[in-house]
N, C-alpha and C positions, 0 to 999 in steps of 0.2 A: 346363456350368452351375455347378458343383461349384466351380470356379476364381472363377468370377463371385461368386458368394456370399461365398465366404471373403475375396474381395479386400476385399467391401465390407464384411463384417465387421472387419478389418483398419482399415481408414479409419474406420469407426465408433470404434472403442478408442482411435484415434489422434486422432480428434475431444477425446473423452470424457477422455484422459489431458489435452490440449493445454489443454484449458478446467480442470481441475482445476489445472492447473499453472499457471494464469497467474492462478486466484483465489488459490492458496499465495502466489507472487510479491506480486500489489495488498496483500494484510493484512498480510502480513512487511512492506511497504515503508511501507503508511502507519503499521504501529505503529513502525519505526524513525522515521519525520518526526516521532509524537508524541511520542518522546522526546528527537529535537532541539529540536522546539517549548517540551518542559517544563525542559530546560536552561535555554534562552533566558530562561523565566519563574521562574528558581531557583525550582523544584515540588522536594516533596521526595518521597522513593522510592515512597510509599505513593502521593501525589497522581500522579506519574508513569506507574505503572503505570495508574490511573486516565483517567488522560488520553488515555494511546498507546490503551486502549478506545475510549474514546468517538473516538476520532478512528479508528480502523476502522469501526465504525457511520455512522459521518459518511460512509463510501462509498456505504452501502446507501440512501442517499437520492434519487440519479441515476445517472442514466449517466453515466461519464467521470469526470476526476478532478477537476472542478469544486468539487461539494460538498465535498471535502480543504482542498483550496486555500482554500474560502471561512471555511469553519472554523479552520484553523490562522492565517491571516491576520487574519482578526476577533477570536480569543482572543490571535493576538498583540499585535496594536494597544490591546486593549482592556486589554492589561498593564502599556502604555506602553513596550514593545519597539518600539524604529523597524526596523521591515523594511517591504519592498515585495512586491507580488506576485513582480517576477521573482525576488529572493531565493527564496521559499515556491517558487517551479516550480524552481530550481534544485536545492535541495535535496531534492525531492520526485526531482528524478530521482537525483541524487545514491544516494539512498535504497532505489530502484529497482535500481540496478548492485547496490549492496551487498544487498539479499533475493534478488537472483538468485545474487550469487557463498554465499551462506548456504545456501541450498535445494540449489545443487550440490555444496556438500562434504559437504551432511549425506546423501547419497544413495551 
């Protein structure tokens, strides 16, 4: 029984690690999109930092990466940046590779 428990302990931690690990990954990724996005919108350092925030909040709206995209894509348009959705999911994944390879070399 002793085996049994610890196994599932084991998978527990490994739950718990996997889920903490992919929330580090989504907010590393959407604050790099928001500082793509504040590029796009010549934002200057201060407004930048600002924005790559709010645009991490922008996750905790829904589920999925909907709310990003809708955000990033509305503030860009509404700056008069011509981009498209698939641009904004491009780079969102784009963004993604790059917070994943960040989070493994700082480990």
């Amino acid at each position: 029984m002793t085996d049994f428990n610890d196994r599932e302990r084991a998978e527990e931690a490994k739950f718990a690690m996997d889920a903490t690990t992919a929330f580090r990954v989504a907010a590393r990724r959407n604050r790099l999109l928001g500082h793509w996005a504040a590029e796009k919108m010549s934002l200057t350092a201060e407004e930048t930092e600002a924005y790559a925030k709010a645009v991490v909040q922008a996750d905790f709206e829904e589920a999925g990466d909907e709310d990003v995209i809708r955000k990033v894509l509305g503030d860009l348009t509404a700056a008069g940046i011509d981009v498209d959705e698939t641009a904004v999911r491009v780079a969102l994944e784009e963004k993604s590779v790059e917070a994943k390879r960040q989070l493994m070399s700082e480990s």
